[in-house]
C-alpha positions as CSV (number, residue, x, y, z in Angstrom):
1,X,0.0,0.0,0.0
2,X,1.1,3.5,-1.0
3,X,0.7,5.9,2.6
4,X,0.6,9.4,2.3
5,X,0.4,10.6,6.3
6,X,-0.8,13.9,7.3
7,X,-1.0,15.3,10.5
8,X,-1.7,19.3,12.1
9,X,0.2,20.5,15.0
10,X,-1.7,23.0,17.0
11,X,1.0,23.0,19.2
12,X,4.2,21.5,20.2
13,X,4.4,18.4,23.3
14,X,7.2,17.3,25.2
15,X,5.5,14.5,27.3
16,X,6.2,11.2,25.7
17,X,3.2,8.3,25.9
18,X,2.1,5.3,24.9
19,X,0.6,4.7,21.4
20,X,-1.1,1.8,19.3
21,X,-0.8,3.2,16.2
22,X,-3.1,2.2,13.1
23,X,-3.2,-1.0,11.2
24,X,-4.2,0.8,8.1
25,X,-5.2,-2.8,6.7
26,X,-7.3,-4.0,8.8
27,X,-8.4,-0.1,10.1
28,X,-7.8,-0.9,14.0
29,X,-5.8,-0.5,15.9
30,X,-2.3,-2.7,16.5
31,X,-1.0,-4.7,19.4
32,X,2.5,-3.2,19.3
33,X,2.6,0.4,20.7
34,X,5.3,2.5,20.7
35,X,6.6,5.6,22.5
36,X,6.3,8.8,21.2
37,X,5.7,12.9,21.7
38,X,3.4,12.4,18.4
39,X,1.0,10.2,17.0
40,X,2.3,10.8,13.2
41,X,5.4,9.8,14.5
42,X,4.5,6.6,15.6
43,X,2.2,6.0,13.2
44,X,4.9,6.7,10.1
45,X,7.2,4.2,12.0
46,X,4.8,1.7,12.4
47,X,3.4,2.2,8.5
48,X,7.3,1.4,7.6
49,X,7.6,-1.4,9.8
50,X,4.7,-3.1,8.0
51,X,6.0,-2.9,4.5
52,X,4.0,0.2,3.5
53,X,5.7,2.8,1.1
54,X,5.1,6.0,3.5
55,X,5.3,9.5,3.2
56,X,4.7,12.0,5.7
57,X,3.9,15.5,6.1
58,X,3.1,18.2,9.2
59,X,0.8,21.0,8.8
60,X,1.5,23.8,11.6
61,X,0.0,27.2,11.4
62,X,2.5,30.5,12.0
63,X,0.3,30.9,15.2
64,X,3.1,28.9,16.5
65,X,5.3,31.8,16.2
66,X,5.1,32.6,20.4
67,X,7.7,29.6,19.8
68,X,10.2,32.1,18.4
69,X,12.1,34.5,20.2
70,X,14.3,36.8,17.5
71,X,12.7,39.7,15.6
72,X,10.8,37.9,12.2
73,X,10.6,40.6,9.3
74,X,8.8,38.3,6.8
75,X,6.5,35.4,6.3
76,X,9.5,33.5,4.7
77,X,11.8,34.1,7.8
78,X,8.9,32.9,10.2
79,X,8.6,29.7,7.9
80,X,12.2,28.9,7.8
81,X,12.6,29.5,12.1
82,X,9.9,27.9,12.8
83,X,11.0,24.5,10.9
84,X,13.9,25.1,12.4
85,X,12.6,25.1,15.9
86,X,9.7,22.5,15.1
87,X,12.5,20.1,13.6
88,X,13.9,19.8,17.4
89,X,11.5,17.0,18.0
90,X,10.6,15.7,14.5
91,X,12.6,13.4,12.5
92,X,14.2,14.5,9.2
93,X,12.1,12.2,7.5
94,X,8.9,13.8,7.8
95,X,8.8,17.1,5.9
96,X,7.1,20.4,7.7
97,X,4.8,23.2,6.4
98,X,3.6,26.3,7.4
99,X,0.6,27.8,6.7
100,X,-0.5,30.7,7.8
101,X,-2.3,31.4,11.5
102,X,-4.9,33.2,12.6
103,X,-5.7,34.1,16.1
104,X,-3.6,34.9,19.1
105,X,-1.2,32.8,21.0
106,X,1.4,34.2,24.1
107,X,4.7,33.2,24.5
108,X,5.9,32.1,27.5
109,X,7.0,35.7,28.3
110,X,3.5,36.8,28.1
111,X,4.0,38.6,24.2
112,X,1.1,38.1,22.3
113,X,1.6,37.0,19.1
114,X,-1.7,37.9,16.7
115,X,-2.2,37.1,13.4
116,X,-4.9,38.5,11.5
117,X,-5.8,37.1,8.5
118,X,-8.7,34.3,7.7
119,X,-9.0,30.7,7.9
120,X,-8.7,30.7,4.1
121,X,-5.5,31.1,4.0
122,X,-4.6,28.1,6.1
123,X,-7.0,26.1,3.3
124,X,-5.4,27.7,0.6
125,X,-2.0,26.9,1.7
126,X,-2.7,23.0,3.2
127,X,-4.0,22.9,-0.5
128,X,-1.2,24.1,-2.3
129,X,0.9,21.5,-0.2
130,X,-0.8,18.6,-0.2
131,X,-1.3,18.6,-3.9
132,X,2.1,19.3,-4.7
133,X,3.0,16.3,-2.5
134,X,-0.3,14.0,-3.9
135,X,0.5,14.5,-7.5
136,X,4.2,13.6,-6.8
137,X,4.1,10.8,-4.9
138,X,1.0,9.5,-6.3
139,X,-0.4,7.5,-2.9
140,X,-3.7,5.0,-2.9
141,X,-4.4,5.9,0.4
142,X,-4.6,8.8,2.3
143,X,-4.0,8.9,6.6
144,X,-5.4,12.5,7.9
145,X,-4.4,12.3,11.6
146,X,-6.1,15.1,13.7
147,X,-4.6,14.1,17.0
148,X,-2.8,17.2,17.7
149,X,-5.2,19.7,15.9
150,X,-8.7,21.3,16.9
151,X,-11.4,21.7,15.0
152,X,-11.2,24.3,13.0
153,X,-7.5,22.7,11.8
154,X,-8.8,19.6,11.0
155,X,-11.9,20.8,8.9
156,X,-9.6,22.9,6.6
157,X,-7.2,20.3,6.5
158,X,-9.8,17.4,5.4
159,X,-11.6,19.9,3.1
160,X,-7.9,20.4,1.6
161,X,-7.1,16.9,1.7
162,X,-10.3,16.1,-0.5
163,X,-9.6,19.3,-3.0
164,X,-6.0,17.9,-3.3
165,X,-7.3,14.6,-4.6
166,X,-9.6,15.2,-6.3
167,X,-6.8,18.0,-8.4
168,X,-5.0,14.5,-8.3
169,X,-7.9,12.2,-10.0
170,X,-8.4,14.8,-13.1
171,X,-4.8,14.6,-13.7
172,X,-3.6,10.9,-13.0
173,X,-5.3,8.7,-15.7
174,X,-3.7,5.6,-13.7
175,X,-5.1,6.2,-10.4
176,X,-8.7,6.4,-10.5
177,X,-9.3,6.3,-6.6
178,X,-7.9,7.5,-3.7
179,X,-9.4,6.4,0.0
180,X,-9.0,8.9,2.8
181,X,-8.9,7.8,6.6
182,X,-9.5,10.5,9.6
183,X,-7.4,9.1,12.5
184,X,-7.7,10.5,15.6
185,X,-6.0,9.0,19.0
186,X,-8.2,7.7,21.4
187,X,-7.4,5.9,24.9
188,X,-3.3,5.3,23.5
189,X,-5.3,3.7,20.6
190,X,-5.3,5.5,16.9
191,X,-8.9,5.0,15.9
192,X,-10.5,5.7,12.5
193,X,-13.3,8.6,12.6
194,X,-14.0,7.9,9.2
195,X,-13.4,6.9,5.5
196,X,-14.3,7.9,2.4
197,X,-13.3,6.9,-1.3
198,X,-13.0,9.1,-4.0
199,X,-13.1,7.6,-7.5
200,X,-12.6,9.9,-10.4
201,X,-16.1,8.7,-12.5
202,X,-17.6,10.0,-9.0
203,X,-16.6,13.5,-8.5
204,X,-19.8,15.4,-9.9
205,X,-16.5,17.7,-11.7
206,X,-18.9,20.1,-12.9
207,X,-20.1,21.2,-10.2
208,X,-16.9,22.4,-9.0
209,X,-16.5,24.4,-12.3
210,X,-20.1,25.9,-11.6
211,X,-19.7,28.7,-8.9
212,X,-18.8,32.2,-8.3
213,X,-15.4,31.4,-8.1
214,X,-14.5,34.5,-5.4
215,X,-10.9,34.4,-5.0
216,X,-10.0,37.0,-2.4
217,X,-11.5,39.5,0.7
218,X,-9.3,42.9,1.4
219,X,-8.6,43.1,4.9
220,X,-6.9,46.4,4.6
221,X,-7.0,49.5,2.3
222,X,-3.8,49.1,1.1
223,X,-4.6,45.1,-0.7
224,X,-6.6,45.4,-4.0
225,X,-9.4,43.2,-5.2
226,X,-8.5,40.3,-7.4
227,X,-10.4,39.9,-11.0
228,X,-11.1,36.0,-11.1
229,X,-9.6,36.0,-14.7
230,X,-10.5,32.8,-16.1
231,X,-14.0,32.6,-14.5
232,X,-16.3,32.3,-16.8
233,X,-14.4,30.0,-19.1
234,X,-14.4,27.7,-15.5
235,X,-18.1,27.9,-15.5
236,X,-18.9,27.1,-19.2
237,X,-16.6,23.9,-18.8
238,X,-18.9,23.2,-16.0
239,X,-22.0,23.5,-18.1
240,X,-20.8,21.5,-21.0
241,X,-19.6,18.7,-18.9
242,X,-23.6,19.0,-17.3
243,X,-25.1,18.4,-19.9
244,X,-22.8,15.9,-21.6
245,X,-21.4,17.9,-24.9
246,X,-18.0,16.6,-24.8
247,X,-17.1,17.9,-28.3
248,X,-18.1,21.4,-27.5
249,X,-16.1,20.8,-24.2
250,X,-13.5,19.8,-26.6
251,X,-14.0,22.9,-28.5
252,X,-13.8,25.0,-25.6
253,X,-10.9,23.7,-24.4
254,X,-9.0,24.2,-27.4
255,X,-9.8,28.1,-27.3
256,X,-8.5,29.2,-23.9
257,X,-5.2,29.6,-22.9
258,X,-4.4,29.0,-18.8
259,X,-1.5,30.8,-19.0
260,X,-4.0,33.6,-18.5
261,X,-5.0,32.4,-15.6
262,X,-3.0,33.0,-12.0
263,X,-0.7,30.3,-11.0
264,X,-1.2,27.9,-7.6
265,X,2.0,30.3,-7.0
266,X,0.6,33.4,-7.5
267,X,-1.7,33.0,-4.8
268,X,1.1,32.0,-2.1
269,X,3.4,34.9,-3.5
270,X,0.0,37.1,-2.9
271,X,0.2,36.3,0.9
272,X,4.2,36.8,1.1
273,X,4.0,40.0,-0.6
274,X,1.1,41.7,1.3
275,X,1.9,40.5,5.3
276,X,2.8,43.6,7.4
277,X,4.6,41.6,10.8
278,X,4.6,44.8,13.5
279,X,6.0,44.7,17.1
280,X,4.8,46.8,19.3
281,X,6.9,46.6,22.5
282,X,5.0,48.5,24.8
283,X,1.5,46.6,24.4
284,X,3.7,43.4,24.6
285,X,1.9,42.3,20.8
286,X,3.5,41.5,17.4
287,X,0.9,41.6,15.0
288,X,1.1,39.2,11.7
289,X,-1.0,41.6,9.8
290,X,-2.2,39.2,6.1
291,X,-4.1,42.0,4.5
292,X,-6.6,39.5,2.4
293,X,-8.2,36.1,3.2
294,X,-7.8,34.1,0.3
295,X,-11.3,32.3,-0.4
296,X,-12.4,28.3,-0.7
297,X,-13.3,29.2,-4.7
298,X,-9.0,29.6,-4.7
299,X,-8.5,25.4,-4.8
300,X,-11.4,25.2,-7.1
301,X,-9.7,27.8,-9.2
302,X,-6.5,25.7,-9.3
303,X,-8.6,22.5,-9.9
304,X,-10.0,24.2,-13.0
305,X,-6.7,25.7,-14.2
306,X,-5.0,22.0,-14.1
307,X,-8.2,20.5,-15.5
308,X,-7.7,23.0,-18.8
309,X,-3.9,22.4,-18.8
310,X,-4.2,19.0,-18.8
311,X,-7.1,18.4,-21.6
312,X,-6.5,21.0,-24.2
313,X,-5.6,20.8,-27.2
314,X,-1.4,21.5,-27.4
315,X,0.3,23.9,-28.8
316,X,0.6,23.3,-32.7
317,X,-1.9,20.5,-32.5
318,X,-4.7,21.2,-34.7
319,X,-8.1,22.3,-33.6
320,X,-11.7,21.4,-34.3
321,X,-10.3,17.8,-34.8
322,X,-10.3,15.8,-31.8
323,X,-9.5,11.8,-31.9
324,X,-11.7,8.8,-30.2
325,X,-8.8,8.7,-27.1
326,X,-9.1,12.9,-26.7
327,X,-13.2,11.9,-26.2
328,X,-12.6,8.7,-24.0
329,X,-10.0,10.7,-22.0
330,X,-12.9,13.3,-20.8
331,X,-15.9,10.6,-20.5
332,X,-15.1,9.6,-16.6
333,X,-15.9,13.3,-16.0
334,X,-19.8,13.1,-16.8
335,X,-22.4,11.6,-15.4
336,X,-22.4,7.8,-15.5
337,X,-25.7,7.3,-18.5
338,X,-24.5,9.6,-20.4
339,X,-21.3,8.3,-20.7
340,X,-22.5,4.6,-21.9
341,X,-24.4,6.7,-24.5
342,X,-21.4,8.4,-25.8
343,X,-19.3,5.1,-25.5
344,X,-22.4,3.7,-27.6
345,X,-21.9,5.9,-30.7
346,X,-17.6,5.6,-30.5
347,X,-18.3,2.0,-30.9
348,X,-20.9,2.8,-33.9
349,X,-18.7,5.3,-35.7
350,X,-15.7,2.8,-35.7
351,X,-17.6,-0.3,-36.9
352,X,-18.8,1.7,-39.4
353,X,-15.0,2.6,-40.1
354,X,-14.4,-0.7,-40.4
355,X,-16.7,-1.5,-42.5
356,X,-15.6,0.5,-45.6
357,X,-12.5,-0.4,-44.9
358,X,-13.8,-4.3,-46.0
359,X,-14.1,-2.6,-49.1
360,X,-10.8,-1.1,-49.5
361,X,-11.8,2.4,-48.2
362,X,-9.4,3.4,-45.6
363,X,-9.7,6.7,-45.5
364,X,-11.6,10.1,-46.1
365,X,-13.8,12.9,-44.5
366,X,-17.4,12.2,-43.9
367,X,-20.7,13.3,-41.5
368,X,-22.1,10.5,-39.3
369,X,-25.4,10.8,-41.7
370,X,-23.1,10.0,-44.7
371,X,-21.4,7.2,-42.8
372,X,-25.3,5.5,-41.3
373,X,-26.6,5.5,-44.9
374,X,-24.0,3.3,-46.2
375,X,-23.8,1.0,-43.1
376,X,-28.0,0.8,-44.1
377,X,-27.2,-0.3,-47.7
378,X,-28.1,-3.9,-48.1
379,X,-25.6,-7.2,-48.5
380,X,-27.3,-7.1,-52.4
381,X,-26.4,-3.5,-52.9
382,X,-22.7,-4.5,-51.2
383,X,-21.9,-6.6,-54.2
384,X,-23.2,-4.7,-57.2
385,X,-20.8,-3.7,-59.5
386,X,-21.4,0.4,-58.9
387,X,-21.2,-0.6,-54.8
388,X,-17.7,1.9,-54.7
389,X,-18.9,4.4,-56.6
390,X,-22.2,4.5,-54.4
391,X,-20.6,4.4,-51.4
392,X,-18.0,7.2,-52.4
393,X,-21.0,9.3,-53.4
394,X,-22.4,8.7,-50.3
395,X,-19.1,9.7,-48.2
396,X,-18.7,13.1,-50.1
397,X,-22.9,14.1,-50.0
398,X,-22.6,17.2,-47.7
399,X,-25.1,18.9,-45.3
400,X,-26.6,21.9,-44.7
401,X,-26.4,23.7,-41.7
402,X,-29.1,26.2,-41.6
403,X,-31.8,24.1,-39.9
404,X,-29.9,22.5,-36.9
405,X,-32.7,21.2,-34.5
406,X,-32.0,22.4,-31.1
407,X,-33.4,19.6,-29.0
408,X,-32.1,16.8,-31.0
409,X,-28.4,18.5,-30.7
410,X,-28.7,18.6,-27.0
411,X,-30.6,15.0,-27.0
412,X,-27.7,13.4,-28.7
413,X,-25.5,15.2,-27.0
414,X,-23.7,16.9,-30.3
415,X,-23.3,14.0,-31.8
416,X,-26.3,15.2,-34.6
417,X,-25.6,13.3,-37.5
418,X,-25.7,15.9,-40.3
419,X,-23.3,18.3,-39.0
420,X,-21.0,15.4,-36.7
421,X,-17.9,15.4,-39.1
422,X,-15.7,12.0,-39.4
423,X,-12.2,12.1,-40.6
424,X,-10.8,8.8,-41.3
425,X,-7.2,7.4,-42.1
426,X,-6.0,3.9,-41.6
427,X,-6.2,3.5,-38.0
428,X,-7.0,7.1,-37.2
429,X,-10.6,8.9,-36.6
430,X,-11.1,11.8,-35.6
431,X,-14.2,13.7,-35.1
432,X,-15.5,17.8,-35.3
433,X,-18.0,19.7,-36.6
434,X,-18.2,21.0,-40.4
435,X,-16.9,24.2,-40.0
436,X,-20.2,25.9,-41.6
437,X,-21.8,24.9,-38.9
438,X,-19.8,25.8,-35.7
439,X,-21.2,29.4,-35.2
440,X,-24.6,27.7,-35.4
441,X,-23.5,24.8,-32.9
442,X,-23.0,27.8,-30.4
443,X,-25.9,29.9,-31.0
444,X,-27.9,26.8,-29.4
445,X,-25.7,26.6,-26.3
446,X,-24.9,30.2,-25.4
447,X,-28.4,30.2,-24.0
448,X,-26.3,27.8,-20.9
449,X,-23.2,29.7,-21.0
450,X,-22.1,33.0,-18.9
451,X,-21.1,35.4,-21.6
């Protein structure tokens, strides 16, 4: 089993105790317990011991600054000192994050330390983490230990746990499913709160892409509102995949560019650049000052931003044209009937491929209508001596495009036979719309999509 352990510190211990840490197999807890300041330690020992390929992260907020006693003049400098003093009691092997705090802790010589900010930015920034550490090391399960968090910790970090995977399920293609267990110790014994599996033909993805997609609240003056560039293309990839258009989708994709779009880093470097730290010796406060709460639309934002990265068409590919594997690639992303539907005509376009390739036709550029009527021709009319030269007057008829039925587009979900174009070589097919007809296509569906 492939272990990806994640635990919050809401604040540092120094009294060792007894632990049973979790067979992640048989989800109780096991007989061996071992001795330990912290669960994740014990629990990323005993993961090892078992055979389990294990990696392990720590979540602690910059609330935990009280911890440090020299001046801190940036975000950065807090991050680095306080790995620094955290990594006193944690072994190299598991790797520590910061996030940022909100709140007020006091030192032990009474300074308060007060971050203002929002608990977006702790979600944001748990995000940004775990994916980068999901999509790299690519784990099956997931162990979210909330031992030494509270409950507003543990809720960001299992909402960004989930956002995390599910960034990971639209990118992997290997990996369809990823199971997440909340561990929490109880009596010396890590216990499982709960479990959940997320499977990538499961996520509902549009309805991510469906929302308002606010990125960003000003908490001071100073901070300027963020556009959420990128927006509405977000929300018309949400539509299309809703109702099941995957070659508009396709279509879609190909016209946007997420390099327009800000980066997962743009949104960390947003924090860095606008945090004011001021100490103010005579109220015995140092004030961690954010400026902005990033919002929970941020990770959906990312999702969105990888989703287009990852199923656009490339630079220099050609557009309009989009093979049977570019339509496959997209079907675990809508709802389950309407992807047997779609599978249903892929299979009925290549027979039909095959088929005039038994008759030494192997390739040219067709419409589904074209294509139906000579997989309707008769065995009889198959073996006439004109059969060729009625079946390549069948391939090159054309359609019009002026009287495209609106409910039969949307209740074949685009694949409407007289405008559907099939291009065809030797083992490739590739499918689009005839150009005449694409401003038309998108008259019909602009009535769903944000302008």
């Amino acid at each position: 089993m492939k272990v990806l352990l994640i635990s919050i510190l809401k604040e540092p211990k120094n009294l060792q105790k007894e632990i049973h840490p979790l067979d992640v197999v048989s989800s109780q807890p096991s007989s061996v317990k071992s001795l330990s300041n912290y669960t994740f330690v014990a629990q990323h020992e005993s993961l090892v011991s078992e055979g389990h390929e294990t990696k392990t992260i720590l979540l602690a907020p910059a609330s935990l600054s009280y911890l440090i006693e020299d001046n801190i003049n940036s975000f950065k400098e807090l991050e680095e000192k306080l790995t620094t003093t955290l990594r006193s009691s944690i072994p190299e092997n598991i790797q520590i994050f910061i996030t940022p705090g909100v709140g007020s802790e006091y030192s032990k010589n009474g300074i308060e330390h007060k971050h203002i900010g929002g608990p977006g930015n702790i979600l944001y920034f748990a995000f940004y983490y775990i994916r980068n550490v999901i999509n790299d090391f690519k784990p099956d399960t997931v162990l979210l230990d909330i031992s030494n968090s509270d409950n507003i910790l543990s809720t960001l970090a299992l909402d960004a746990t989930q956002t995390a995977i599910i960034d990971y399920l639209t990118q992997n293609e290997e990996n369809n499913k990823v199971s997440i267990i909340v561990t929490s110790l109880i009596n010396e014994e890590m216990r499982v709160l709960n479990k959940q599996t997320l499977e990538a033909g499961q996520l509902d993805l549009h309805n991510y892409f469906i929302r308002e997609f606010k990125l960003m609240n000003p908490l001071r003056q100073d901070v300027k509102q963020l556009s959420a560039v990128g927006k509405t293309e977000l929300n018309r990839i949400g539509i299309l995949l809703d109702l099941g258009l995957i070659i508009p989708l396709l279509y879609e994709l190909s016209n946007f560019y997420p390099s327009k779009m800000y980066s997962p880093e743009d949104f960390i470097d947003l924090v860095y650049k606008n945090i004011k730290i001021e100490r103010k010796e005579e109220e015995k406060r140092i004030i961690f000052d954010y400026g902005l709460e990033l919002l929970e639309g941020v990770p959906y934002y990312i999702v969105g931003r990888d989703f287009l990265i990852k199923y656009r068409k490339g630079e220099g590919e050609e557009k309009g044209k989009y093979s049977i594997d570019d339509i496959k690639r997209l079907l675990r992303f809508l709802h389950k009937g309407t992807r047997y539907v779609i599978e249903g005509k892929l299979t009925e376009i290549k027979q039909l491929i095959n088929l005039l390739s038994t008759h030494g036709i192997t390739e040219g550029r067709t419409t589904l209508y074209n294509l139906r009527s000579i997989g309707n021709m008769s065995t009889i009319e198959f073996h006439r001596p004109n059969a060729i030269r009625r079946i390549t007057y069948l391939l090159k008829s054309r359609q019009e495009c002026d009287d495209i039925d609106a409910e039969q587009f949307l209740s074949n979900l685009g694949f409407l036979e007289n405008i559907l174009e099939i291009e065809f070589e030797k083992d490739s097919i590739k499918l689009g719309y005839i150009q005449d007809c694409i401003d038309n296509i998108f008259n019909i569906i602009k009535e769903f999509l944000p302008s």
